[in-house]
N, C-alpha and C positions, 0 to 999 in steps of 0.2 A: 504494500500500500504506500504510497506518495505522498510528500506532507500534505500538498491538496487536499485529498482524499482524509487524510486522518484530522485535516483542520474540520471539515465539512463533516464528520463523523462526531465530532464531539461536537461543533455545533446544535447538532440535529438533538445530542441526549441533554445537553443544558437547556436549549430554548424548548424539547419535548415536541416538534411537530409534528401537526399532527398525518399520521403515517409514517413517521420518521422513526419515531420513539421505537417499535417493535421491531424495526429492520435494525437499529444498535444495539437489542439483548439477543442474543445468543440463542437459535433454537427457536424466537417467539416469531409466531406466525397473525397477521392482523386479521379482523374477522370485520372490521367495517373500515370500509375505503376514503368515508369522510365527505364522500358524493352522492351514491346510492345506498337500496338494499339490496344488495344483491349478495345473495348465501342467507336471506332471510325472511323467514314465512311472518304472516302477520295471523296468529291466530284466534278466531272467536266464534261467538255465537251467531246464529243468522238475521237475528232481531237488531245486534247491534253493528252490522254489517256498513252502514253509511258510516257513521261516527269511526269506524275503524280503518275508512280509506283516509284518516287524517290525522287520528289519535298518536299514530307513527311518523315521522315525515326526517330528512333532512333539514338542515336550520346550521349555517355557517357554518360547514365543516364539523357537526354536533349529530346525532343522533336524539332529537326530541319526541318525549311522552308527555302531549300535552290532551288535556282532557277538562279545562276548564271551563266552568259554565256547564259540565254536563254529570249529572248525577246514577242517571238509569240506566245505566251500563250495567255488564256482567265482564267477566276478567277479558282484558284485550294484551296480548302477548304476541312479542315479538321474539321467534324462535329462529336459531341455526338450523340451516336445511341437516349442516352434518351433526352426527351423533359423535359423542365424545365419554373415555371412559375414566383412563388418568390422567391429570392434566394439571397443569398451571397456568389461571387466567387470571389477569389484570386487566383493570379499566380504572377511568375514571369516571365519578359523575358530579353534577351540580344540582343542587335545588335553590329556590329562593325561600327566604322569610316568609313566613304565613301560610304556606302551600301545607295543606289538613291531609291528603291524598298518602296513600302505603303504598310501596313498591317492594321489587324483590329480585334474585337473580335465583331462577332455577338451576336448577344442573342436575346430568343421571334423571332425565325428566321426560316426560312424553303426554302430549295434549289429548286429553278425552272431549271430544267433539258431543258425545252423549251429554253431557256434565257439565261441559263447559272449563271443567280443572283442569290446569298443567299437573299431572299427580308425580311426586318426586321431592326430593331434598330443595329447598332454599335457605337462601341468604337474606335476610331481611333487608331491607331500604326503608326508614321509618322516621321521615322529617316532622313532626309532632313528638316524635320519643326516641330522639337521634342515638338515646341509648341501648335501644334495640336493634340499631344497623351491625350487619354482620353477623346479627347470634343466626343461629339453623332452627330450622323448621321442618315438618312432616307435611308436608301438602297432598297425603295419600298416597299408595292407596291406605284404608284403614284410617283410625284415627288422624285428625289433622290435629296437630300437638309442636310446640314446642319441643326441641332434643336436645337445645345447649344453648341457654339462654340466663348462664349463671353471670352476676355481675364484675365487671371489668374494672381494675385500679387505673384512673388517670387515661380513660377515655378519648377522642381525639375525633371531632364531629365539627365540621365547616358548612358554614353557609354560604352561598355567595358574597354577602359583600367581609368575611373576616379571611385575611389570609388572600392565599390566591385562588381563590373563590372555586376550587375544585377539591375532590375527595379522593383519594387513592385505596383500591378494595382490591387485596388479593384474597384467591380463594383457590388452594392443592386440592384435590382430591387423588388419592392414590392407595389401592386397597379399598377395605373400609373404614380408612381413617380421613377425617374431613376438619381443613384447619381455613381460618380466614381471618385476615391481617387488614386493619382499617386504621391509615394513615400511622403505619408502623408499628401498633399495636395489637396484638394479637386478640381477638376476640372470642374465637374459637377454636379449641384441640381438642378432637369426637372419634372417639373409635364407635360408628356404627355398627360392629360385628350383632349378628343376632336379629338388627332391625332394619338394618338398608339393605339383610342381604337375605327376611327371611322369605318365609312360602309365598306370602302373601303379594311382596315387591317384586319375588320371581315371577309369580303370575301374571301379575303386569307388566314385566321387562324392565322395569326401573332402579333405581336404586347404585345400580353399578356401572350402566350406561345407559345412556339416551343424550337428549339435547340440551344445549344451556335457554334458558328464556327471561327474556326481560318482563319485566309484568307491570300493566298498569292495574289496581286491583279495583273488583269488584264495587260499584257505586260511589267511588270517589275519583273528586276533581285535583288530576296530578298535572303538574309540571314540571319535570326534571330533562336532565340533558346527561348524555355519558358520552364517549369519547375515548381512543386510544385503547382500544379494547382487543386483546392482542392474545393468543393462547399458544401455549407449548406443551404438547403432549407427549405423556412421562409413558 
């Protein structure tokens, strides 16, 4: 490599462009191109089928879940076409002040069109109870339950306007051990053995692989943006 090349290389990891950041870590492959969806289903119900040509959308190089002004909805998800099993994802995301609306990242997940659930493991997103971003959840099949949602020492939750108004969410899965790190903190270490891997998750093929999904939830008005969303698979 050229000093060219190696100036323009760290460039890319200080300023984080966007596209730029996952082509300077090693291994990470980017899953949003910062233009389109493309590698991404938009999943829902058929009732909320208008609302869902738009709930999703690009916005400056962002990936926006905006849903404002609209209540009557049932879950609107934005899925990877590919299914993924061990892996290391990163993204960022943003909320603003006041936004009331839950969000989440599925993974090892898969949409029941019946139902209307993504049923599978997530990661919370929770700008009302920023101290619930990052724990896991059971989003089925079976019980929908919290699985690691014990409280965290010295927390680390951004809004838009404190700091540089973005969040950084990693989340391993590898095994059935599931860890997730929010703005350097770790918030979750889950050995799921016994329950992501029992009869029940086999029956539905989740738990150990399936797709990641971003969720705008069920009858609430979100607005969030994520970005630089980049996986390496272990």
């Amino acid at each position: 490599m050229n000093k060219t090349s190696r100036c323009g290389l760290w460039v890319a990891i200080l300023l984080c462009i966007p596209g730029s950041c996952a082509a300077a870590e090693d291994g990470f492959v980017s899953l949003f191109d910062g233009k389109t969806l493309d590698g991404w289903d938009v999943n829902h119900m058929p009732k909320d089928a208008q609302l869902a040509r738009t709930a999703w959308s690009v916005d400056n190089g962002t990936l926006l879940a905006d849903t404002t002004g609209h209540e009557e909805h049932f879950y609107i998800l934005l899925a990877t076409k590919k299914e993924y099993g061990d892996f290391v994802l990163r993204l960022r995301f943003q909320v603003e002040r006041g936004v009331t609306g839950n969000s989440g990242i599925q993974i090892r997940s898969r949409y029941n069109s019946e139902t209307g659930w993504m049923q599978g493991p997530q990661l919370d997103i929770n700008p009302p109870s920023p101290e619930l971003t990052g724990k896991l959840r059971n989003e089925g099949p079976g019980e929908h339950r919290w699985l690691s949602n014990e409280p965290v020492a010295n927390p680390k939750f951004f809004y838009a306007n404190e700091g540089n108004g973005w969040n950084d969410l990693e989340i391993t899965a590898q095994g059935m051990h599931i860890r997730s790190v929010l703005n350097g903190v770790t918030v979750v270490d889950y050995d799921g053995s016994g329950v992501l891997d029992d009869q029940l998750h086999k029956q539905h093929n989740v738990g150990t692989r399936g797709v990641i999904g971003l969720q705008i939830h069920s009858f609430h008005q979100m607005k969030l943006r994520f970005k630089d969303i980049r996986i390496r698979e272990l």
